[in-house]
C-alpha positions as CSV (number, residue, x, y, z in Angstrom):
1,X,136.2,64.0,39.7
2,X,138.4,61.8,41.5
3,X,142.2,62.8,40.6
4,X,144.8,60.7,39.9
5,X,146.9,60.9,42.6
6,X,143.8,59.8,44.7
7,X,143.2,57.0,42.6
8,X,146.7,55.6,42.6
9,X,146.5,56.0,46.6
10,X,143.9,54.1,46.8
11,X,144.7,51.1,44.5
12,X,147.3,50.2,47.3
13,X,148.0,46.5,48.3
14,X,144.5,44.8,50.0
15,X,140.3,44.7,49.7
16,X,139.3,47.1,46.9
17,X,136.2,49.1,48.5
18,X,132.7,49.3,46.6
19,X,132.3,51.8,44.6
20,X,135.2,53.9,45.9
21,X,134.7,56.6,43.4
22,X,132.7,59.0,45.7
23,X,132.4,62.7,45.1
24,X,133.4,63.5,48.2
25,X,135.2,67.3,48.2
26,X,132.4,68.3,45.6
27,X,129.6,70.7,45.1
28,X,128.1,67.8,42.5
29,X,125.8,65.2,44.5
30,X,127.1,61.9,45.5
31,X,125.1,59.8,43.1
32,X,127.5,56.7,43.8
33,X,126.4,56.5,47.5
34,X,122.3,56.2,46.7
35,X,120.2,53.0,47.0
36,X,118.7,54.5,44.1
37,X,118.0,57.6,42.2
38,X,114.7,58.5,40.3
39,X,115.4,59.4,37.0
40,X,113.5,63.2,35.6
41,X,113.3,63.4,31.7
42,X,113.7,66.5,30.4
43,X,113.1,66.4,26.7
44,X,116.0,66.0,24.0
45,X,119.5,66.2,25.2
46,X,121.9,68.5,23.9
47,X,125.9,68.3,25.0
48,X,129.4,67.9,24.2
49,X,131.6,66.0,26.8
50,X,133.8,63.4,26.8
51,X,133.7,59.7,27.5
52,X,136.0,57.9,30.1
53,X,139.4,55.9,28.9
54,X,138.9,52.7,27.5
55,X,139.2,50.1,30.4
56,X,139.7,47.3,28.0
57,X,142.8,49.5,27.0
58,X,144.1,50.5,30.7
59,X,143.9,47.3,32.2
60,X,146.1,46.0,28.9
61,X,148.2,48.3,28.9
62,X,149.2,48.3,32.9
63,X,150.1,44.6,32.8
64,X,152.3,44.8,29.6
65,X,153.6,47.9,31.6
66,X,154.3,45.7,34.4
67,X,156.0,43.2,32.6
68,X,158.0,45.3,30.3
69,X,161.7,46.1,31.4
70,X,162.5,50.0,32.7
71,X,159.7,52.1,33.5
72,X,157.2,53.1,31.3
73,X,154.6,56.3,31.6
74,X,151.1,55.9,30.9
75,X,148.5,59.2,30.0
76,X,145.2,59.4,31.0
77,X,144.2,55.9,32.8
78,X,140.5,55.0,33.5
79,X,140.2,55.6,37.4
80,X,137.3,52.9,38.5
81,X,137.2,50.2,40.3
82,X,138.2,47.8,37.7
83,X,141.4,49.6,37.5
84,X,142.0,50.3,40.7
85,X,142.0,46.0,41.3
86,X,144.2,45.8,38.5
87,X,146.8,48.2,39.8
88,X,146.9,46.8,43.4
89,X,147.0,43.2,42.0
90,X,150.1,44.3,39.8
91,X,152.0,46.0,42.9
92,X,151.1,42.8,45.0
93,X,153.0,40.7,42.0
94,X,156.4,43.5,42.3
95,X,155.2,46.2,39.8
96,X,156.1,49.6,41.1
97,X,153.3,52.0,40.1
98,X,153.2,55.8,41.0
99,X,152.0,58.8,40.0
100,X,154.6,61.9,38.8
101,X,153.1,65.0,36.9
102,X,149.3,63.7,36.2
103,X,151.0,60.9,34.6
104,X,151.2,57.4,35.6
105,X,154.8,55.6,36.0
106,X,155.2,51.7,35.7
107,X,158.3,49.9,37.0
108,X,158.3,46.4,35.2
109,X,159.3,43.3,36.7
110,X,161.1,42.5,33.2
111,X,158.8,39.5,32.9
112,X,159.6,37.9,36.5
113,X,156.4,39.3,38.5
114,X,157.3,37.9,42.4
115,X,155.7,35.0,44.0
116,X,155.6,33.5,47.7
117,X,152.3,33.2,48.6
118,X,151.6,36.7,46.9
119,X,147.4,37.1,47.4
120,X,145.6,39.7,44.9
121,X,142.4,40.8,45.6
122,X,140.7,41.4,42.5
123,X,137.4,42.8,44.0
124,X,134.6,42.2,40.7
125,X,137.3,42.6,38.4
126,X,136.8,39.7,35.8
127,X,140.3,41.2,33.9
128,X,141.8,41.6,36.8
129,X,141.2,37.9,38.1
130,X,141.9,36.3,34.5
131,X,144.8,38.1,33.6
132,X,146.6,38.2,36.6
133,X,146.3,34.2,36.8
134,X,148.3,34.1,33.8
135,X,150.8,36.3,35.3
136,X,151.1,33.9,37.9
137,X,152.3,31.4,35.6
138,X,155.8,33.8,35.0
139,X,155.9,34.1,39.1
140,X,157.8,30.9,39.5
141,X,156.1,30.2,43.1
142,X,152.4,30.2,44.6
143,X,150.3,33.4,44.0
144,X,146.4,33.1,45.3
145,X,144.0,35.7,43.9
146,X,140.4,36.2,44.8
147,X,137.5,38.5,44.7
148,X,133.9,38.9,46.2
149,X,131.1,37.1,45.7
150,X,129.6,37.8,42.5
151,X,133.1,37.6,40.7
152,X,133.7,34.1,42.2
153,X,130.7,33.0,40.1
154,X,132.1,34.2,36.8
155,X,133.5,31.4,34.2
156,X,137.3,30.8,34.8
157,X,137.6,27.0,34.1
158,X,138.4,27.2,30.4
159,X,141.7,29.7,31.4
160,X,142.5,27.4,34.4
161,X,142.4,24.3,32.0
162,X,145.0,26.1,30.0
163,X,147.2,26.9,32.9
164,X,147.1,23.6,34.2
165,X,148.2,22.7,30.7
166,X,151.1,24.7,30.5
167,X,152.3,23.3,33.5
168,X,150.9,25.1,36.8
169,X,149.2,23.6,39.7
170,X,145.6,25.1,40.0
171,X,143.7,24.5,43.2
172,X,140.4,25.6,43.3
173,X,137.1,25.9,45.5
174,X,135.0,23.7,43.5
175,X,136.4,25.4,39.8
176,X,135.8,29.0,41.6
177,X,138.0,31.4,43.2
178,X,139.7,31.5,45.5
179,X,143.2,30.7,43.1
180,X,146.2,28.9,44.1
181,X,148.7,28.9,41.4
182,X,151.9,27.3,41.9
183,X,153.9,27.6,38.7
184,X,157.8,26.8,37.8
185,X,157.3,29.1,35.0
186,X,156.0,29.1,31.3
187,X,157.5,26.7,28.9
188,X,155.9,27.7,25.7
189,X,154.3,25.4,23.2
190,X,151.3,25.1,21.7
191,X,148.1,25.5,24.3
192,X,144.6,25.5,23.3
193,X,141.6,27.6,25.4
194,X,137.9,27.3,25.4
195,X,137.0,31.0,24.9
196,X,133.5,30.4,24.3
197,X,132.8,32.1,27.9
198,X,135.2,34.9,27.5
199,X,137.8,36.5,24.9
200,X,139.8,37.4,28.2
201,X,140.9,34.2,28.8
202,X,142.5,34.2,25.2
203,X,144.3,37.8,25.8
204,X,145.1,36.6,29.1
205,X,147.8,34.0,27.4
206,X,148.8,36.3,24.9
207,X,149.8,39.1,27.3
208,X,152.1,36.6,28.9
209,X,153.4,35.1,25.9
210,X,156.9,36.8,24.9
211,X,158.4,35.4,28.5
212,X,157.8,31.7,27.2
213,X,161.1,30.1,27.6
214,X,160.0,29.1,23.8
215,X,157.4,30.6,21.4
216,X,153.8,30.0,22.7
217,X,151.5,29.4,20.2
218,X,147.9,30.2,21.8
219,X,144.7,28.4,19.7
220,X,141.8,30.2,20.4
221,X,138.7,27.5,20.3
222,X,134.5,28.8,20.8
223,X,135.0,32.5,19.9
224,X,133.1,33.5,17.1
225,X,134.4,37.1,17.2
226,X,138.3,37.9,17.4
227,X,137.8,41.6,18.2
228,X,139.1,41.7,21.6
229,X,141.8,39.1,21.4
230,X,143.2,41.3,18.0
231,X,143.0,44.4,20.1
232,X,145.4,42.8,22.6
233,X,147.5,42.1,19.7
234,X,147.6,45.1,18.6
235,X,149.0,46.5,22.0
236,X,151.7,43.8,22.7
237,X,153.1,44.8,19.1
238,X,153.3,48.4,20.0
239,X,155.5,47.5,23.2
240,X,157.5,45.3,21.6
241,X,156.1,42.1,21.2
242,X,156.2,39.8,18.1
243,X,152.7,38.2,17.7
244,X,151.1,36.8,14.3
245,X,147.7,35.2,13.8
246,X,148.9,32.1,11.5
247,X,145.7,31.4,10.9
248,X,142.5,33.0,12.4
249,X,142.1,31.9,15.6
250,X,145.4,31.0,16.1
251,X,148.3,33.3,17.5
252,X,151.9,33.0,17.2
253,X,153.9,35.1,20.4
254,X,157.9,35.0,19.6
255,X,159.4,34.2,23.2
256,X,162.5,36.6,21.7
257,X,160.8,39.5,21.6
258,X,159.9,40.9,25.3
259,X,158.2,44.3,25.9
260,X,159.7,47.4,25.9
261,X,159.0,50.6,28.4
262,X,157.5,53.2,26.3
263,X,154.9,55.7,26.8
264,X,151.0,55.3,25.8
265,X,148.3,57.6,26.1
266,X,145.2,55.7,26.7
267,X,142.5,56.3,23.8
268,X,138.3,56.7,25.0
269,X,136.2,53.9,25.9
270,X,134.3,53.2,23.2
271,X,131.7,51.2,25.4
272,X,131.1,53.9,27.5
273,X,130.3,56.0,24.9
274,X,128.1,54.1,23.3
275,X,125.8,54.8,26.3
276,X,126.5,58.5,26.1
277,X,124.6,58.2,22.4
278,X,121.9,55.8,23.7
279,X,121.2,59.1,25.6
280,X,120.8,61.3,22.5
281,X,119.3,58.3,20.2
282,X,116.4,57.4,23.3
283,X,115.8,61.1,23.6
284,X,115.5,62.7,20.0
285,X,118.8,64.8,20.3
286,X,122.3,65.2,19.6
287,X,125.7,64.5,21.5
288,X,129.3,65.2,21.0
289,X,131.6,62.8,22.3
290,X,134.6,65.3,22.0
291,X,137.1,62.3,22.4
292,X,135.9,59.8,20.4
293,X,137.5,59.3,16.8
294,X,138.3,56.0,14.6
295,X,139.1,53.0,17.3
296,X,139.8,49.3,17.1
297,X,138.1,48.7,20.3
298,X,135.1,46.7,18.9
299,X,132.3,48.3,20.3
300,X,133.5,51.3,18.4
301,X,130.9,49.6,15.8
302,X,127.7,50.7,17.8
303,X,127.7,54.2,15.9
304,X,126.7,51.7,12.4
305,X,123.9,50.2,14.4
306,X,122.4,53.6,16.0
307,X,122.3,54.7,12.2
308,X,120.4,51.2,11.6
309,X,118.0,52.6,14.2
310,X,117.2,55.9,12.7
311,X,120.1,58.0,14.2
312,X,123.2,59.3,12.8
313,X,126.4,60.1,13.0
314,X,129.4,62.3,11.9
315,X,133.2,62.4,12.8
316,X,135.3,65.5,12.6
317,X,138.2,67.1,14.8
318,X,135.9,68.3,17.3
319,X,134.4,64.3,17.8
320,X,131.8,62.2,16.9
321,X,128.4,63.8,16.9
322,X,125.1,61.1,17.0
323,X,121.5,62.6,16.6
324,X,118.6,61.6,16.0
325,X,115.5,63.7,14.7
326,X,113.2,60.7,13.1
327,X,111.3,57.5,14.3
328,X,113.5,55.3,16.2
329,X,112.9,51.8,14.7
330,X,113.8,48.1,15.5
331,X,116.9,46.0,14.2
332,X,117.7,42.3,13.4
333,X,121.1,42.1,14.7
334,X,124.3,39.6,15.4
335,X,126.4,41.4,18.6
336,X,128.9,38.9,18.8
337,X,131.0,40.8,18.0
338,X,130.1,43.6,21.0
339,X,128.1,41.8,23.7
340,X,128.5,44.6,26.4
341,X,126.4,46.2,24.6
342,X,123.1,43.8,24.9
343,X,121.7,45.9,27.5
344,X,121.6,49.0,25.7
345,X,120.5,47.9,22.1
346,X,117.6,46.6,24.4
347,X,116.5,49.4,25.8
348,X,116.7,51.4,22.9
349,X,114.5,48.8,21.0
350,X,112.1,49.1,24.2
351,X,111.4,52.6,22.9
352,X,111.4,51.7,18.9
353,X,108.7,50.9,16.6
354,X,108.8,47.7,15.6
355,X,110.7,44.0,16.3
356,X,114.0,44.1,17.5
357,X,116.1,40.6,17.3
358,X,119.0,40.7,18.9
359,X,121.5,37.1,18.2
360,X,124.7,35.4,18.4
361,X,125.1,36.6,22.2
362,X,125.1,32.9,24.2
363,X,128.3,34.5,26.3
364,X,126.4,37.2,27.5
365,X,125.0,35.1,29.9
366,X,128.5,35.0,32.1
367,X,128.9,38.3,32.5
368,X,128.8,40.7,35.7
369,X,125.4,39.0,35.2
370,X,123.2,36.7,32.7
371,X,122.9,39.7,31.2
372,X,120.1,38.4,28.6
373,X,117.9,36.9,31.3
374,X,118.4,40.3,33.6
375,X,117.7,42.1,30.9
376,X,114.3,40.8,29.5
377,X,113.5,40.6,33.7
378,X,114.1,44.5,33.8
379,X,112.4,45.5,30.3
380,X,109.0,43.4,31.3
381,X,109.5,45.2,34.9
382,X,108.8,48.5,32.9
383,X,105.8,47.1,30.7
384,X,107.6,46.0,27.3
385,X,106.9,42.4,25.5
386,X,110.3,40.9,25.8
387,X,111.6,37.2,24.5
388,X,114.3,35.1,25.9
389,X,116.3,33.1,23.7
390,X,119.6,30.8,25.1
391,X,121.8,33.4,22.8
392,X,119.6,36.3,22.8
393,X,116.6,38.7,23.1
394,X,113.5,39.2,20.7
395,X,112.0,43.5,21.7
396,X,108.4,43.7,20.5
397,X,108.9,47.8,20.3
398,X,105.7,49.9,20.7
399,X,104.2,49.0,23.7
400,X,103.6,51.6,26.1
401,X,106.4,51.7,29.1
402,X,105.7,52.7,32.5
403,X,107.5,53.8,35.9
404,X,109.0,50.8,38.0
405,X,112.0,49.9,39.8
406,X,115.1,48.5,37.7
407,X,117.1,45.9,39.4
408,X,121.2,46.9,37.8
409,X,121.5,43.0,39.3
410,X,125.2,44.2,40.9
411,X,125.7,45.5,36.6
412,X,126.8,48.4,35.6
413,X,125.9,48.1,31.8
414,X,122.5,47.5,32.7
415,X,122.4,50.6,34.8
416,X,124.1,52.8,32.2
417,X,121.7,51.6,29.2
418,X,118.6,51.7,31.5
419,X,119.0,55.3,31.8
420,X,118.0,55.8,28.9
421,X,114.9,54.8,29.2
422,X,114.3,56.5,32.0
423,X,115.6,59.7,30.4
424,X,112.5,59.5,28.6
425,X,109.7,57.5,30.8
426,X,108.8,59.4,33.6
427,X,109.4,57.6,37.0
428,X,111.8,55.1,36.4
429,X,114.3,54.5,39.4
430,X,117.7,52.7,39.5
431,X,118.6,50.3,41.9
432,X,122.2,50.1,43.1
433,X,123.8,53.3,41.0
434,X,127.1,52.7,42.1
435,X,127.6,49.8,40.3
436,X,128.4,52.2,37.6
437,X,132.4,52.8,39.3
438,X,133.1,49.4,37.8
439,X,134.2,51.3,34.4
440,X,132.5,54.6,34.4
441,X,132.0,56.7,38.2
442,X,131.0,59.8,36.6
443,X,128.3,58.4,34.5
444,X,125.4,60.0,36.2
445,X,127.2,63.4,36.5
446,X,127.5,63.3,33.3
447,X,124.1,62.5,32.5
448,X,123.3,65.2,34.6
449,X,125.1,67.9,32.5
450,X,123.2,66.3,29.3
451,X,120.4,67.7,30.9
452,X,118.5,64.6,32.8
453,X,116.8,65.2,36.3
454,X,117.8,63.2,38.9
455,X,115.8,63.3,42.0
């Protein structure tokens, strides 16, 4: 696996390279560097491992980190490509981060990031673009941040409406990246945000909020769910920062409370996991996810749903443990509150008896891709009866699958829950399998050690 120390090398200042996580130096195959692999089922899988850090988590914590006062030391990071952006966009803005002892060390800019034409480069790093264009707003000057192509067709208009609202001067290519943000700093005051596209441009706000020159109070319009935007708050209180939700939907962020350096270990991601039990759920076995306990992390939820499905679970010291010995069998059910994980309630309901209706996920659809209409394209590729719907998917379960090509469309969930499909029907191949270093390089090591072929 990539080490730290390599990681932190490369998330130096410029263009964040595809897939850098490579296992170059290793007796393991370099499954990143295919066109595509062919997928070998092997039966049930039986396995204990554990799951990558949360990105949702690193990428939080790094920019409070880099806006806290003194240095702060941060315990086992996500290395990906996601973070990698994030960590080179930071330094770009003055943050000094290094790597002493296997740990990680952030220098914070005490809430006055630097300016001057300052460009980031945030590769296809959604977080990286959003969050860092609030950042900009404490930069008092012009910062211009970017990315490649498929980020530059994401949703950011909401976020920049709210920026331009708080007083910055957003230029645009037609609403798209490239970003020129010229800001004289953030006054505070009440701002409202469309987060009907994305919860990140709500946390994006927060995370900037206790360098206000006043309280901002940040409304939160279109989001049905309030997981992610209460996870944020959750880790701006433990460095420092006063933040109440006065009503739901609407946060409070004390401009007198700034963050202070600490150190945080960073806790498993618990949508990466949830693909490690797609695994054992689409195969008829078991897997322990040895770092996987109670989280706040929304998607923790998916163990509830496998067990909705015919699987289930247990928690102890030593993990959490999901297995499943019966009939796998179709659910009707409202992700809003866990739309990453779309792609991977599909494909298990492509291998269930029965209907699957799966609702409430419109924002899917401005994701690393339209995640609902890649998805249906994908399942009907590999012979199941699939409905689109504008905010979701409706799995007629039970009809036979076959072997055929699956398109990832540049997304790493869809390559990660489409392996379990294909750890089950023979001949299915991936397309693009490093897309998977967005959030999760060794995925298909580790799907290798569970005991899938890959050819």
């Amino acid at each position: 696996m990539v080490t730290r120390a390599a990681w932190l090398r490369r998330a130096a200042p410029g263009p964040v390279p595809a897939y850098a996580w490579s296992m170059s130096g290793s007796a393991q195959p370099d499954w990143l560097s295919r066109a595509e692999l062919e997928l070998l089922p092997a039966g049930p899988i039986e396995g204990t491992l554990d799951a990558p850090s949360s990105k949702s988590l690193t990428n939080r914590l790094l920019v409070i980190a880099a806006l806290a006062k003194g240095t702060s030391v941060l315990r086992r990071l996500l290395a990906s490509d996601d973070t990698v952006a994030m960590t080179s966009g930071l330094r770009a803005l003055g943050a000094r981060v290094g790597c002493v002892d296997g740990e990680t060390e952030v220098t914070g800019t005490s809430g006055r990031p630097v300016a001057g034409g300052t460009e980031v480069d945030a590769g296809l790093s959604g977080t990286t673009l959003r969050f860092l264009a609030a950042v900009a707003l404490l930069a008092k000057g012009t910062v211009v941040l970017d990315g490649r192509e498929p980020l530059r067709r994401r949703p950011i208009a909401p976020l920049l409406d709210a920026l331009r609202a708080a007083g910055a001067e957003v230029l645009t290519d037609d609403g798209r990246p490239p970003l020129r943000i010229s800001s004289r700093g953030l006054a505070g005051g009440r701002l409202r945000v469309d987060a009907s596209a994305s919860s990140q441009f709500a946390t994006a706000l927060l995370l900037v909020g206790p360098y206000a020159d006043e309280d901002l109070i940040v409304e939160v319009g279109g989001l049905r769910e309030l997981g992610y935007v209460r996870l944020t708050v959750g880790a701006m209180a433990r460095w420092g920062a006063s933040v109440s939700e006065e009503v739901p939907g609407r946060f409070r962020v004390s401009a007198r409370a700034p963050y202070v350096a600490r150190a945080e270990s960073v806790e498993h991601d618990a949508s990466a996991a949830a693909h490690l039990y797609a695994l054992a759920v689409a195969t008829g076995g078991s897997i322990t996810v040895a770092n996987a306990f109670e989280t706040a992390q929304p998607d923790g939820r998916m163990v509830e749903l496998l067990t909705s499905m015919g699987a289930r679970f247990t928690r102890s010291p030593a993990g959490t443990t999901v297995e499943r010995r019966g009939e796998l069998t179709g659910v009707d059910v409202d992700l809003a509150a866990m739309p990453d994980q779309v792609p991977t309630v599909a494909a298990l309901a492509a291998l269930a008896r029965g209907d699957t209706v799966i609702g409430g996920v419109e924002i899917a659809r401005g994701h690393e891709s339209d995640r609902i209409h890649a998805v249906a394209t994908e399942l009907g590729r590999l012979g199941a009866r699939v409905e689109e719907a504008p905010g979701g998917l409706v799995i007629h379960g039970g009809a036979p699958l076959h072997a055929g090509r699956v398109d990832t469309h540049s997304d790493h969930r869809i390559a990660m829950a489409f392996t379990a499909i294909g750890a089950v029907v023979p001949g299915v191949e991936i397309v693009d399998p490093g897309c998977v270093a967005k959030t999760y390089p060794g995925f298909f090591d580790d799907v290798v050690r569970l005991g899938v072929g890959i050819a």
